[in-house]
N, C-alpha and C positions, 0 to 999 in steps of 0.2 A: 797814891798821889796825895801829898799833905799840901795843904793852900795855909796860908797864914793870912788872917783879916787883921786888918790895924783899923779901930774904930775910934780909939782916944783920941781924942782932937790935940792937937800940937806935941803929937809924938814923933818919932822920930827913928828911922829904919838905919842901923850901921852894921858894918861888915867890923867882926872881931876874929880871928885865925879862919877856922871853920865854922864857925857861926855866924849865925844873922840875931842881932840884939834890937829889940823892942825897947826905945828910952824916953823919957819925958821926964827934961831936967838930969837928977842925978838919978831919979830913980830906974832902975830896969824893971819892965812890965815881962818883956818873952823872953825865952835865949832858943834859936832850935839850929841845930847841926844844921847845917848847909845840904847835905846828904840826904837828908829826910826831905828838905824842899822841892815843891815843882811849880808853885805859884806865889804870890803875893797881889793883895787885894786890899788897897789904902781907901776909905773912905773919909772925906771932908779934908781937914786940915791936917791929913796928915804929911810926912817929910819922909826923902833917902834921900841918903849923902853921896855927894857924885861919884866916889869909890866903889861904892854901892851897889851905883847903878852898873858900874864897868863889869861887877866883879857876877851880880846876877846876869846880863848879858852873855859873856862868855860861858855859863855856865847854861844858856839856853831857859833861864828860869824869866818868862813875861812876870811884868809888874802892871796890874789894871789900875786905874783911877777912877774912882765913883764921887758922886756928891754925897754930903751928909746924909740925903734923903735915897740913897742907893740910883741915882742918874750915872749912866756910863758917859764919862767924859774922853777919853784916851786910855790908852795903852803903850807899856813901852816894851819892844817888841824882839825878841832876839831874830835873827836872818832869818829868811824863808831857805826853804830848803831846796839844795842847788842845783838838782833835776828840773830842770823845764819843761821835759816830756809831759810830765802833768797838766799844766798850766797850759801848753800848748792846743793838747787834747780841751781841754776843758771850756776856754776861747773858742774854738772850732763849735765845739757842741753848745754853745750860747749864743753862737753866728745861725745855728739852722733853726726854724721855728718848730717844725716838727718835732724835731728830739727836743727840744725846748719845752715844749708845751708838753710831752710824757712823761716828763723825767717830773716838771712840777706838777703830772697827775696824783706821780707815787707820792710826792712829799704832800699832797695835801688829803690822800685817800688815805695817809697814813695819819695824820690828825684826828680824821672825823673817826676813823676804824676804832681808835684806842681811844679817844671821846664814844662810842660804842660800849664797847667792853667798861671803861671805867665805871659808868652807868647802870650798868650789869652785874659789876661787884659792888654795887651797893645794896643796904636790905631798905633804902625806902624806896617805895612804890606808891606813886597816887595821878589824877591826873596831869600833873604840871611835868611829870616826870616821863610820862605813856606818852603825851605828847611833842615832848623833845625827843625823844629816841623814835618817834616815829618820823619827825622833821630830819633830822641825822641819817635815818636809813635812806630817805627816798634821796635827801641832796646826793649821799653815797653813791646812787644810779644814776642820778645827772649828771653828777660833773666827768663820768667818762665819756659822755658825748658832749663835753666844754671843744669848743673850735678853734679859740683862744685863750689868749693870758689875763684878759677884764672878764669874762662868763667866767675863766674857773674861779679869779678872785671874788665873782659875787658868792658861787657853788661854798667857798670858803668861808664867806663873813658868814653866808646863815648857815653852815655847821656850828660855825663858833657860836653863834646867839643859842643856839638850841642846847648846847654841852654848857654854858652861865647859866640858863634858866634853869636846868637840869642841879645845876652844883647848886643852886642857892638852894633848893630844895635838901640835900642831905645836910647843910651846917647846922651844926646845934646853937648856932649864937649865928644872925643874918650882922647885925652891927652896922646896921643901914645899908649892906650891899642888895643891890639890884640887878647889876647888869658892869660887863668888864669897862671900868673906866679908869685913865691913866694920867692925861695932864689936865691938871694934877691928879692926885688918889683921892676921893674924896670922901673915905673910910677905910679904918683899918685893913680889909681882907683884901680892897683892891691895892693897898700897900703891898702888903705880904708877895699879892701875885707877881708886880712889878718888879717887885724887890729880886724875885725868886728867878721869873726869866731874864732879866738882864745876869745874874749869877751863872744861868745856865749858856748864854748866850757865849757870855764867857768862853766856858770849857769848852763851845764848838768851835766859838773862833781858835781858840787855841790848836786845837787839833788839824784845825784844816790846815794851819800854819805850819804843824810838824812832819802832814802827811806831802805839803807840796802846794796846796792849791791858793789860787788866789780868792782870800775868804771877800772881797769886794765883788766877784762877777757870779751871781747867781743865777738861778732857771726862773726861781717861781718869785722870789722878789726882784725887780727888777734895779739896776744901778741906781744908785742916787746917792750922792756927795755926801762921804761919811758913814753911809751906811755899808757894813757888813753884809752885803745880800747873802752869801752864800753861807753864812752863819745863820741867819733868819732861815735859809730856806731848812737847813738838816735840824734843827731844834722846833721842828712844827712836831714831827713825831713823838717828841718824849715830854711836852707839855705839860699833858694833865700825866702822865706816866713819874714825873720828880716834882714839879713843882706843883701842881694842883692835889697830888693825892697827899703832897706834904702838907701844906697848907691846911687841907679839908683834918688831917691828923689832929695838930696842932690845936686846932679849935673846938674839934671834940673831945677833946682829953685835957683841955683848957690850962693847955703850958704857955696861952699868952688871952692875956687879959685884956677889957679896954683901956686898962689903966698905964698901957705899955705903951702907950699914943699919945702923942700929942698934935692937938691941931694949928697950925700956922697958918701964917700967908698966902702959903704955898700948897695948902691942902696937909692931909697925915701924914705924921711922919712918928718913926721908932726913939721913944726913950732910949736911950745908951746902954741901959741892962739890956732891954727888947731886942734891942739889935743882935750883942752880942749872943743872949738865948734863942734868934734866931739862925744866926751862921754857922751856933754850935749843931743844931741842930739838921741844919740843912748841909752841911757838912759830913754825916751822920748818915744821912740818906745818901750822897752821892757815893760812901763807902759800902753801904751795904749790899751784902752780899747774895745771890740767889740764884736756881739755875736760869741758864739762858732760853729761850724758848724752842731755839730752832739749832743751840750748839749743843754738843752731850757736855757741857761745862760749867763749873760756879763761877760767875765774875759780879762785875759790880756797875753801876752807872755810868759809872769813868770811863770804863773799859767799854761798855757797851756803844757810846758816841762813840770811839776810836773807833769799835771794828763797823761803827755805818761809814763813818767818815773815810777809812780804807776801802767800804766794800763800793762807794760811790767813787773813789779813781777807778779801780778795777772794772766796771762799768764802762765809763768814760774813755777808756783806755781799749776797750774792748775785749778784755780777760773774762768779762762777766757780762753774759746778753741781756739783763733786768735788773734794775736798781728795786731791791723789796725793803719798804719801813719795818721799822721795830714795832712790831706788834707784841702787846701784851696778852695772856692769854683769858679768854673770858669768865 
Protein backbone atom coordinates (compact mmCIF):
# COMPACT_ATOMS: atom_id res chain seq x y z
CA UNK A 1 0.00 0.00 0.00
CA UNK A 2 1.81 3.39 -1.02
CA UNK A 3 0.01 6.65 0.56
CA UNK A 4 1.41 9.80 -0.87
CA UNK A 5 1.50 12.98 1.96
CA UNK A 6 1.54 16.33 0.23
CA UNK A 7 2.85 18.64 3.00
CA UNK A 8 4.14 21.76 0.83
CA UNK A 9 1.80 24.31 1.38
CA UNK A 10 0.20 25.57 -1.95
CA UNK A 11 0.98 22.65 -3.89
CA UNK A 12 -0.95 21.06 -6.05
CA UNK A 13 -2.17 17.24 -6.86
CA UNK A 14 -2.72 16.71 -10.97
CA UNK A 15 -3.57 13.60 -12.92
CA UNK A 16 -0.96 13.39 -16.06
CA UNK A 17 -1.54 9.74 -18.33
CA UNK A 18 -0.91 7.36 -15.45
CA UNK A 19 0.61 9.38 -12.97
CA UNK A 20 -0.31 11.53 -10.23
CA UNK A 21 2.18 14.83 -10.31
CA UNK A 22 3.06 16.80 -7.13
CA UNK A 23 3.31 20.67 -8.46
CA UNK A 24 3.93 24.16 -6.98
CA UNK A 25 4.06 26.54 -9.59
CA UNK A 26 6.11 25.23 -12.46
CA UNK A 27 8.05 23.17 -10.44
CA UNK A 28 7.19 19.19 -9.94
CA UNK A 29 7.94 18.04 -6.40
CA UNK A 30 6.46 14.01 -6.95
CA UNK A 31 5.61 11.96 -9.98
CA UNK A 32 4.23 8.22 -8.87
CA UNK A 33 2.55 5.76 -11.24
CA UNK A 34 -1.11 5.77 -10.36
CA UNK A 35 -0.63 1.82 -9.96
CA UNK A 36 1.65 2.06 -7.06
CA UNK A 37 -1.14 4.42 -5.39
CA UNK A 38 -3.81 3.45 -2.72
CA UNK A 39 -3.88 6.69 -0.66
CA UNK A 40 -3.47 10.24 -0.74
CA UNK A 41 -3.00 12.58 2.49
CA UNK A 42 -3.04 16.60 1.83
CA UNK A 43 -2.07 18.50 4.76
CA UNK A 44 -2.88 22.42 5.22
CA UNK A 45 -2.95 24.20 2.03
CA UNK A 46 -2.81 21.87 -0.10
CA UNK A 47 -4.92 21.50 -3.78
CA UNK A 48 -6.33 18.62 -6.50
CA UNK A 49 -7.70 19.48 -9.51
CA UNK A 50 -11.23 18.49 -10.14
CA UNK A 51 -9.94 15.72 -12.93
CA UNK A 52 -8.16 14.64 -10.08
CA UNK A 53 -10.43 14.01 -8.06
CA UNK A 54 -12.75 12.04 -10.71
CA UNK A 55 -10.05 10.23 -11.94
CA UNK A 56 -8.71 8.90 -8.08
CA UNK A 57 -12.52 8.20 -7.22
CA UNK A 58 -13.03 5.80 -9.99
CA UNK A 59 -9.90 4.24 -9.21
CA UNK A 60 -11.19 3.68 -5.63
CA UNK A 61 -8.03 5.66 -4.30
CA UNK A 62 -9.65 8.08 -0.74
CA UNK A 63 -8.04 11.51 -0.57
CA UNK A 64 -7.87 12.65 3.38
CA UNK A 65 -7.69 16.20 4.48
CA UNK A 66 -5.68 17.18 7.46
CA UNK A 67 -4.77 20.63 8.85
CA UNK A 68 -1.38 22.02 9.01
CA UNK A 69 -1.08 20.88 12.39
CA UNK A 70 -2.16 17.14 11.34
CA UNK A 71 -6.39 17.77 12.51
CA UNK A 72 -8.59 15.32 10.39
CA UNK A 73 -10.90 17.53 8.50
CA UNK A 74 -12.68 15.34 5.73
CA UNK A 75 -12.22 12.97 3.41
CA UNK A 76 -13.16 12.32 0.07
CA UNK A 77 -14.39 9.00 -0.40
CA UNK A 78 -14.72 6.59 -3.23
CA UNK A 79 -18.52 4.18 -2.86
CA UNK A 80 -18.94 2.02 0.03
CA UNK A 81 -19.16 -1.26 -1.13
CA UNK A 82 -22.45 -2.55 -2.54
CA UNK A 83 -23.18 -5.46 -0.28
CA UNK A 84 -25.52 -4.38 2.41
CA UNK A 85 -25.51 -7.66 4.04
CA UNK A 86 -22.77 -6.13 6.09
CA UNK A 87 -24.05 -3.11 7.08
CA UNK A 88 -27.34 -4.72 7.76
CA UNK A 89 -25.88 -7.21 10.21
CA UNK A 90 -23.82 -4.61 11.75
CA UNK A 91 -27.00 -1.95 12.63
CA UNK A 92 -28.72 -5.08 14.10
CA UNK A 93 -25.70 -5.88 16.44
CA UNK A 94 -25.62 -1.95 17.47
CA UNK A 95 -29.41 -2.19 18.12
CA UNK A 96 -28.80 -5.12 20.98
CA UNK A 97 -26.92 -3.86 24.03
CA UNK A 98 -25.61 -7.12 25.01
CA UNK A 99 -23.69 -7.96 21.99
CA UNK A 100 -23.01 -4.18 22.10
CA UNK A 101 -21.38 -4.08 25.29
CA UNK A 102 -19.02 -7.62 24.29
CA UNK A 103 -17.96 -6.72 21.32
CA UNK A 104 -16.60 -3.28 22.83
CA UNK A 105 -15.21 -5.57 25.86
CA UNK A 106 -12.90 -7.10 23.09
CA UNK A 107 -11.99 -3.70 21.63
CA UNK A 108 -11.06 -2.32 24.91
CA UNK A 109 -9.39 -5.69 26.52
CA UNK A 110 -7.54 -5.40 23.46
CA UNK A 111 -6.00 -1.85 24.32
CA UNK A 112 -5.22 -2.36 27.82
CA UNK A 113 -3.69 -6.24 26.86
CA UNK A 114 -1.17 -4.80 24.36
CA UNK A 115 -0.68 -1.60 26.77
CA UNK A 116 0.46 -4.84 29.01
CA UNK A 117 2.76 -6.41 26.86
CA UNK A 118 4.23 -3.09 25.40
CA UNK A 119 5.33 -2.38 29.03
CA UNK A 120 6.88 -5.58 29.20
CA UNK A 121 9.12 -5.21 26.16
CA UNK A 122 10.55 -2.53 27.82
CA UNK A 123 13.92 -2.82 29.81
CA UNK A 124 12.89 0.13 32.33
CA UNK A 125 11.57 -0.97 35.47
CA UNK A 126 11.04 1.23 38.53
CA UNK A 127 8.22 2.13 40.70
CA UNK A 128 6.25 4.56 38.39
CA UNK A 129 6.34 1.62 35.91
CA UNK A 130 5.25 -1.55 38.72
CA UNK A 131 2.70 0.59 39.40
CA UNK A 132 0.94 1.25 36.08
CA UNK A 133 1.18 -2.37 35.04
CA UNK A 134 -0.39 -3.17 38.14
CA UNK A 135 -3.29 -0.51 37.58
CA UNK A 136 -3.56 -2.11 33.99
CA UNK A 137 -3.81 -5.73 35.12
CA UNK A 138 -6.51 -5.23 37.92
CA UNK A 139 -8.75 -2.51 35.34
CA UNK A 140 -8.00 -5.75 32.87
CA UNK A 141 -10.40 -7.97 35.53
CA UNK A 142 -12.85 -5.26 35.98
CA UNK A 143 -14.05 -4.15 33.18
CA UNK A 144 -15.36 -7.85 32.31
CA UNK A 145 -17.84 -7.47 34.84
CA UNK A 146 -18.58 -3.58 33.03
CA UNK A 147 -22.71 -3.73 32.79
CA UNK A 148 -22.53 -1.08 30.54
CA UNK A 149 -21.07 1.31 28.03
CA UNK A 150 -20.19 4.47 30.74
CA UNK A 151 -18.40 1.67 33.51
CA UNK A 152 -16.46 0.04 30.59
CA UNK A 153 -15.48 3.66 29.21
CA UNK A 154 -14.33 4.63 32.78
CA UNK A 155 -12.61 0.62 32.96
CA UNK A 156 -10.88 2.45 29.69
CA UNK A 157 -9.85 6.07 30.73
CA UNK A 158 -7.88 4.52 33.68
CA UNK A 159 -6.12 1.71 31.40
CA UNK A 160 -5.14 4.55 29.36
CA UNK A 161 -3.74 6.82 32.38
CA UNK A 162 -1.75 3.83 33.62
CA UNK A 163 -0.15 2.84 29.87
CA UNK A 164 0.94 7.52 29.75
CA UNK A 165 2.35 7.15 33.11
CA UNK A 166 3.95 4.03 32.12
CA UNK A 167 5.36 5.63 28.47
CA UNK A 168 6.67 8.73 30.03
CA UNK A 169 8.85 6.56 32.02
CA UNK A 170 10.73 4.82 29.05
CA UNK A 171 11.30 8.31 26.78
CA UNK A 172 14.87 9.26 26.93
CA UNK A 173 13.84 13.00 26.23
CA UNK A 174 10.07 13.69 28.55
CA UNK A 175 9.97 17.38 26.60
CA UNK A 176 7.49 18.51 29.12
CA UNK A 177 5.16 15.41 28.46
CA UNK A 178 3.13 14.38 31.32
CA UNK A 179 0.19 12.81 30.68
CA UNK A 180 -1.95 12.39 26.98
CA UNK A 181 -3.20 15.73 26.03
CA UNK A 182 -4.65 16.85 22.72
CA UNK A 183 -6.54 20.14 22.12
CA UNK A 184 -4.23 21.47 21.68
CA UNK A 185 -0.68 19.40 21.96
CA UNK A 186 0.92 21.28 24.43
CA UNK A 187 4.46 19.45 23.59
CA UNK A 188 6.13 18.04 21.15
CA UNK A 189 5.47 14.10 21.94
CA UNK A 190 1.73 14.76 22.61
CA UNK A 191 2.04 16.12 18.82
CA UNK A 192 3.80 13.17 17.56
CA UNK A 193 0.85 11.03 19.40
CA UNK A 194 -2.01 12.93 17.72
CA UNK A 195 -0.41 13.24 14.68
CA UNK A 196 0.12 9.47 14.68
CA UNK A 197 -3.52 8.19 15.64
CA UNK A 198 -5.46 10.29 13.57
CA UNK A 199 -2.88 8.65 10.48
CA UNK A 200 -3.86 5.41 11.95
CA UNK A 201 -7.30 6.26 12.18
CA UNK A 202 -7.08 6.87 8.83
CA UNK A 203 -6.27 3.43 7.40
CA UNK A 204 -9.18 1.95 9.67
CA UNK A 205 -11.49 4.17 8.38
CA UNK A 206 -10.40 3.17 5.02
CA UNK A 207 -10.64 -0.35 5.43
CA UNK A 208 -13.98 -0.52 7.06
CA UNK A 209 -15.00 1.40 3.87
CA UNK A 210 -13.55 -1.50 1.47
CA UNK A 211 -14.72 -4.33 3.58
CA UNK A 212 -18.54 -2.96 3.59
CA UNK A 213 -19.13 -1.51 6.93
CA UNK A 214 -20.57 1.65 8.05
CA UNK A 215 -17.33 3.26 9.64
CA UNK A 216 -19.95 5.90 11.50
CA UNK A 217 -21.94 3.13 13.70
CA UNK A 218 -19.84 1.70 16.24
CA UNK A 219 -19.95 -0.64 19.60
CA UNK A 220 -17.60 0.93 22.04
CA UNK A 221 -17.73 4.65 20.75
CA UNK A 222 -20.80 5.72 20.42
CA UNK A 223 -22.53 7.86 17.33
CA UNK A 224 -21.75 11.41 17.26
CA UNK A 225 -21.89 13.95 14.24
CA UNK A 226 -18.90 13.43 12.38
CA UNK A 227 -17.27 11.01 14.13
CA UNK A 228 -16.17 7.78 12.69
CA UNK A 229 -17.23 5.48 15.70
CA UNK A 230 -16.41 2.50 14.11
CA UNK A 231 -12.88 3.64 13.18
CA UNK A 232 -12.28 4.69 16.91
CA UNK A 233 -13.64 1.48 18.01
CA UNK A 234 -11.04 -1.26 15.73
CA UNK A 235 -7.75 1.26 16.10
CA UNK A 236 -7.97 0.99 20.12
CA UNK A 237 -5.91 -2.28 19.62
CA UNK A 238 -3.03 -1.28 17.53
CA UNK A 239 -2.39 1.96 19.47
CA UNK A 240 0.58 1.67 21.38
CA UNK A 241 1.20 -1.53 18.84
CA UNK A 242 2.11 1.47 15.49
CA UNK A 243 1.79 4.65 16.87
CA UNK A 244 3.24 4.69 20.41
CA UNK A 245 6.00 2.21 20.00
CA UNK A 246 6.75 4.55 16.98
CA UNK A 247 6.92 7.53 18.54
CA UNK A 248 8.81 6.05 21.96
CA UNK A 249 11.49 4.88 18.78
CA UNK A 250 11.88 8.07 17.41
CA UNK A 251 12.88 9.84 20.53
CA UNK A 252 15.31 7.34 21.53
CA UNK A 253 17.21 7.24 18.69
CA UNK A 254 16.72 11.07 18.38
CA UNK A 255 15.51 11.18 14.59
CA UNK A 256 13.49 14.21 15.87
CA UNK A 257 14.56 16.96 17.96
CA UNK A 258 13.04 19.94 19.90
CA UNK A 259 14.03 21.98 17.36
CA UNK A 260 11.53 20.20 14.85
CA UNK A 261 8.66 22.33 16.75
CA UNK A 262 7.44 25.08 16.81
CA UNK A 263 5.10 26.72 19.30
CA UNK A 264 1.85 28.60 18.20
CA UNK A 265 -1.30 29.86 19.16
CA UNK A 266 -2.63 26.80 18.79
CA UNK A 267 -0.14 24.81 20.80
CA UNK A 268 3.02 22.39 18.94
CA UNK A 269 3.22 21.95 15.90
CA UNK A 270 5.81 20.20 13.26
CA UNK A 271 8.51 22.20 11.24
CA UNK A 272 7.96 21.32 7.55
CA UNK A 273 11.15 19.06 7.55
CA UNK A 274 9.70 17.37 10.97
CA UNK A 275 6.78 16.65 9.30
CA UNK A 276 7.91 15.19 6.46
CA UNK A 277 10.69 12.99 8.54
CA UNK A 278 7.83 12.12 10.34
CA UNK A 279 5.46 10.55 7.66
CA UNK A 280 8.68 9.09 6.03
CA UNK A 281 8.87 7.45 8.79
CA UNK A 282 5.61 6.44 10.01
CA UNK A 283 5.11 5.16 6.80
CA UNK A 284 7.94 2.96 7.36
CA UNK A 285 6.50 1.22 10.12
CA UNK A 286 3.09 0.72 8.59
CA UNK A 287 5.25 -1.24 5.90
CA UNK A 288 7.15 -3.32 7.95
CA UNK A 289 7.09 -6.49 7.92
CA UNK A 290 6.83 -9.37 10.66
CA UNK A 291 5.31 -12.68 11.52
CA UNK A 292 1.70 -12.45 12.59
CA UNK A 293 1.11 -13.71 15.93
CA UNK A 294 -1.69 -16.07 15.48
CA UNK A 295 -1.29 -16.65 11.23
CA UNK A 296 1.77 -18.95 10.08
CA UNK A 297 2.40 -15.70 7.90
CA UNK A 298 4.83 -12.41 7.13
CA UNK A 299 2.46 -9.45 6.64
CA UNK A 300 2.65 -5.94 7.74
CA UNK A 301 0.47 -3.28 9.73
CA UNK A 302 -1.69 -2.71 6.73
CA UNK A 303 -2.46 -5.77 6.27
CA UNK A 304 -2.86 -6.63 9.77
CA UNK A 305 -5.98 -3.80 10.34
CA UNK A 306 -7.52 -5.44 7.16
CA UNK A 307 -7.55 -8.88 8.39
CA UNK A 308 -9.17 -7.45 12.09
CA UNK A 309 -11.34 -5.31 9.96
CA UNK A 310 -12.56 -8.69 7.82
CA UNK A 311 -12.41 -10.82 10.95
CA UNK A 312 -15.07 -8.29 12.70
CA UNK A 313 -17.79 -8.63 9.53
CA UNK A 314 -17.11 -12.35 9.92
CA UNK A 315 -18.18 -12.07 13.45
CA UNK A 316 -20.94 -9.89 12.90
CA UNK A 317 -22.16 -11.78 10.17
CA UNK A 318 -22.02 -14.83 12.24
CA UNK A 319 -19.13 -16.99 10.30
CA UNK A 320 -17.11 -16.35 13.42
CA UNK A 321 -18.61 -16.87 17.14
CA UNK A 322 -15.68 -14.16 18.90
CA UNK A 323 -14.29 -11.08 17.61
CA UNK A 324 -10.34 -11.55 19.33
CA UNK A 325 -7.96 -8.02 19.32
CA UNK A 326 -4.56 -8.03 17.73
CA UNK A 327 -2.55 -8.91 20.41
CA UNK A 328 1.02 -8.41 20.50
CA UNK A 329 3.24 -10.94 21.84
CA UNK A 330 4.85 -10.24 25.26
Amino acid sequence: MAILYITQQGAALHKSGNQVIVKKGRDVLQEIPIVQLDEVVIFGNGHITTPTMGYLLNKNIPVSFLSSRGKYKGKLQPPYAKDTLIRKHQYAVAADPPQCLELAKCFVRGKITNAIRFSQRQRTQNAEVESAARTARQTLQKLERAKNLESLLGYEGTGAAAHYQAFRQFLAHDWGFTTRQFRPPPDPINAMLSLGYTLLHNHVYAFTNVVGFDPYCGYFHQPKHGHAALASDLMEEFRQVIVDGYVLSIINNNRIRPEDFEQTDKGIRFTKAALDKFLTGYYGRMQQTFQHPTRNEKTTYLRCIELQVRHLARVITGEEPTYKPFLIRA
